[in-house]
C-alpha positions as CSV (number, residue, x, y, z in Angstrom):
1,X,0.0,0.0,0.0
2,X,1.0,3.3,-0.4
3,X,0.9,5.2,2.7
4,X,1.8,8.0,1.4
5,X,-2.0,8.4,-0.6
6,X,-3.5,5.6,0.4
7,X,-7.0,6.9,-0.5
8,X,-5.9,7.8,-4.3
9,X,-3.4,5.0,-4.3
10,X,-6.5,2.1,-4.1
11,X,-8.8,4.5,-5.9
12,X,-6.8,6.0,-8.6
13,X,-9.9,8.4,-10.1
14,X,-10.5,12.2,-10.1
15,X,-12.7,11.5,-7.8
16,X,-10.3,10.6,-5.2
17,X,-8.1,14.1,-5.8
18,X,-10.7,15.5,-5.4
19,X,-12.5,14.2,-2.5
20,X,-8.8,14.2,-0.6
21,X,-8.4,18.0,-1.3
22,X,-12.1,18.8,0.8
23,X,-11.1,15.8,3.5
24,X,-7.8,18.0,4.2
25,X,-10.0,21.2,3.6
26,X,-10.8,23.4,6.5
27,X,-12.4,26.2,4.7
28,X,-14.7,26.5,1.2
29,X,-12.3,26.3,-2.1
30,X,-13.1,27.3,-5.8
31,X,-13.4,24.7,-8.2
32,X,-10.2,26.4,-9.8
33,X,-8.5,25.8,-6.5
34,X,-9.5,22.1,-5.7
35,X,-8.3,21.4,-9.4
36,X,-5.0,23.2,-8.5
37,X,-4.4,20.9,-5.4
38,X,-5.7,17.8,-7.2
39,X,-3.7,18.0,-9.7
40,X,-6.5,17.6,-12.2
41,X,-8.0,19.7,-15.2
42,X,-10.8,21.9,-13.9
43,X,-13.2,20.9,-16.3
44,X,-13.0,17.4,-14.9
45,X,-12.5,18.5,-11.3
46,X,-16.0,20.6,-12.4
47,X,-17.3,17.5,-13.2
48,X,-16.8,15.8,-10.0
49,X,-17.9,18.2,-7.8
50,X,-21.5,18.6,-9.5
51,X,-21.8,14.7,-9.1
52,X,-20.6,14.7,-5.3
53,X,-23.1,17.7,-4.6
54,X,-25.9,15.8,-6.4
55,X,-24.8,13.1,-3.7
56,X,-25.0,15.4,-1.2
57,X,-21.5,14.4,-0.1
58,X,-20.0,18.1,-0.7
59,X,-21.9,21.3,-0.2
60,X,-21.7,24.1,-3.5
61,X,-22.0,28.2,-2.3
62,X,-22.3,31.3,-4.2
63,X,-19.7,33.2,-3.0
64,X,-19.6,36.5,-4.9
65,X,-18.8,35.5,-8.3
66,X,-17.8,32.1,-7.6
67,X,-19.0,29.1,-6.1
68,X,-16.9,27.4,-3.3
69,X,-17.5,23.5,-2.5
70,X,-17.1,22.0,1.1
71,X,-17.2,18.8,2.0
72,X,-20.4,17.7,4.3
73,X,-19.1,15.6,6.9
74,X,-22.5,15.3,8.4
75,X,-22.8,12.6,5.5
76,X,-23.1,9.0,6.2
77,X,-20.3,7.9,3.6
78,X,-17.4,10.9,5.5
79,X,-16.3,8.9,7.8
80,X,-15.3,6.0,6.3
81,X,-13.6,8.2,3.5
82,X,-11.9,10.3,6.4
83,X,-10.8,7.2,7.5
84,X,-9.2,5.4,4.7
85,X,-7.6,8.6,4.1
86,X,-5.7,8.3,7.4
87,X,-4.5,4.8,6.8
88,X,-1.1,5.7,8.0
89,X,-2.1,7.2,11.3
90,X,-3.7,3.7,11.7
91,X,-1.0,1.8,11.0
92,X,0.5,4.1,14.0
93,X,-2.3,3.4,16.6
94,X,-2.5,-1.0,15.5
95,X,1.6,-0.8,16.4
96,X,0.8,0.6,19.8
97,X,-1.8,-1.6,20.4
98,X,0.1,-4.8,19.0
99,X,3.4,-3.7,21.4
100,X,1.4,-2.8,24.2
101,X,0.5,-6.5,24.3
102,X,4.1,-7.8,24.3
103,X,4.9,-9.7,27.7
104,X,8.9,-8.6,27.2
105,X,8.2,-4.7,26.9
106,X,10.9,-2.9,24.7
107,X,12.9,-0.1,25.9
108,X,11.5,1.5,22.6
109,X,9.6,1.5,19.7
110,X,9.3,4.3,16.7
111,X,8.8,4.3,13.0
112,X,11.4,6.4,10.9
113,X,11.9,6.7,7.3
114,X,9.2,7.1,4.8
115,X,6.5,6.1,6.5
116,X,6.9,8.9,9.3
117,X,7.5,11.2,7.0
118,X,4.7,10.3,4.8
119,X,6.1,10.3,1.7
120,X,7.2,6.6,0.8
121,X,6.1,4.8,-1.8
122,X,3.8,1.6,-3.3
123,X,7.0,-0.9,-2.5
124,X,8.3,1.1,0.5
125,X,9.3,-0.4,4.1
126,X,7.7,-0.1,7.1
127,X,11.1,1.0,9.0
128,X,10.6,0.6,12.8
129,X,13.3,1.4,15.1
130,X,13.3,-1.7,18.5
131,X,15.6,-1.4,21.1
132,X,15.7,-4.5,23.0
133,X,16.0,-4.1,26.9
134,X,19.0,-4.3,29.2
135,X,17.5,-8.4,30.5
136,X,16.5,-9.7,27.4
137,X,19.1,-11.6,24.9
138,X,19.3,-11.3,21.3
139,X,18.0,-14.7,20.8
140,X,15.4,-15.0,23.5
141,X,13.2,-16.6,21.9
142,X,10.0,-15.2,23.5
143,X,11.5,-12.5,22.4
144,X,12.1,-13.4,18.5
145,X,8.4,-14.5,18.2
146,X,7.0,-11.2,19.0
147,X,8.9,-9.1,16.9
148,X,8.5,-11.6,14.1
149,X,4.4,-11.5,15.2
150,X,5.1,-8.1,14.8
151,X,6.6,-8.1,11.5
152,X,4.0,-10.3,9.7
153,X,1.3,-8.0,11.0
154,X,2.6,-5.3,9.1
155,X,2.6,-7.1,5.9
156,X,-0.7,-8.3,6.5
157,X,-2.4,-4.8,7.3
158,X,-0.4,-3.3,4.4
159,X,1.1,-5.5,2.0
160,X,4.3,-3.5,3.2
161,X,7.7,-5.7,4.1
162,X,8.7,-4.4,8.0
163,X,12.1,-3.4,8.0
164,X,13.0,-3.2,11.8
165,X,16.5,-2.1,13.2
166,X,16.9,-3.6,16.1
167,X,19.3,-2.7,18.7
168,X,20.0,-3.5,22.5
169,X,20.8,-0.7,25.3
170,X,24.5,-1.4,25.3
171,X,23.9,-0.8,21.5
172,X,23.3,3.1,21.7
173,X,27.5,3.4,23.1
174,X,28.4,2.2,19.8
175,X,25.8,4.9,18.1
176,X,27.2,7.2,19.6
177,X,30.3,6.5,19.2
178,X,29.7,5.9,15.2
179,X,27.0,8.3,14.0
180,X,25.5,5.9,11.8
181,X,22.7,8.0,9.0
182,X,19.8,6.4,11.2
183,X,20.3,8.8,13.9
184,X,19.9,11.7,11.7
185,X,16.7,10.1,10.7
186,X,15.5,9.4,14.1
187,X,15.7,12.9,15.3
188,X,14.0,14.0,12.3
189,X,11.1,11.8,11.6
190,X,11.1,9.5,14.5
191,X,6.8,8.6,15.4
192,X,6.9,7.3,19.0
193,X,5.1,4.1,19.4
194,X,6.2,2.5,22.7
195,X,8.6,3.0,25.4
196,X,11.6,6.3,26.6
197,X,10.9,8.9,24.2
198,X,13.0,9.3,21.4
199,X,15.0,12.5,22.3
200,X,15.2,10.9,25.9
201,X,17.1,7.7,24.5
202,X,19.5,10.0,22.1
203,X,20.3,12.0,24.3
204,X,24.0,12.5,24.5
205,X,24.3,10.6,20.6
């Protein structure tokens, strides 16, 4: 999936430009402006919007010499759009949920990389940043089966491959000592999922 659009990404039509310029709309727009931000032509951007008013999904206003279209998101069918169009904020809350359940709790859990940033791609990872706790061994196998668990939930709630970097505590001496490019990306991007806050646990790196 692409979590970067996942709404026009499964529904590749105007429609869906369009209909993700009102979701993310928090005041009227012009046809001329929707088409702008949609990418689209206007007259097929026009097009869409007369069919989504006669739906009653999107309100249409005179506003002096133009007419401005909003979305109504009194309408049965808003919420599930305005929830497919957060598909990565999902993702986000099912992690949290799925680690909060582990018996061995990690010292921390984030997602970096495109899928923080939001700007990935169809084939993109799911990169998630684990640092196993102080007691715990690499090879604990309690251990191993939940952060594989974890890995093939991923897949199965986006078609997305998890790519995790895992690392202990006596781990973040050697990042600090080494500056790898993953730290850059974790104080840029870093979502916190579970455990010590990210700018807690690089401090000092």
């Amino acid at each position: 999936m692409d979590l970067t659009s996942p709404f026009e990404s499964l529904f590749p039509t105007v429609d869906s430009s369009v209909l993700r310029v009102l979701l993310s709309s928090k005041k009227p727009r012009t046809g001329r402006e929707v088409a702008r931000e949609a990418n689209r032509s206007q007259r097929a951007t026009k097009l869409v919007l007369d069919r989504l008013v006669d739906h009653g999904l999107v309100f249409r206003e005179e506003l002096g010499r133009s007419q401005v279209y909003t979305l109504n998101r009194n309408h049965l069918a808003a919420e599930p759009l305005t929830q497919l169009a957060r598909l990565r904020l999902a993702l986000f809350d099912h992690l949290r949920a799925a680690v909060g359940t582990w018996r061995l709790q990690p010292g921390h859990v984030s997602v970096f990389g495109s899928a923080a940033r939001g700007d990935g791609g169809l084939q993109s990872d799911v990169d998630i940043f684990l640092v196993r706790p102080h007691a715990v061994e690499e090879d604990d196998e309690g251990w191993r089966e939940q952060v594989g668990a974890l890995a093939d939930a991923v897949f199965s709630w986006t078609g997305n491959h998890a790519g995790i970097a895992e690392v202990s505590d006596e781990d973040l001496d050697r990042l600090r000592r080494e500056q790898p490019a993953i730290l850059e990306s974790l104080r840029a991007d870093a979502v916190h999922i579970a455990g010590d806050p990210i700018r807690e646990l690089l401090r000092g790196v």
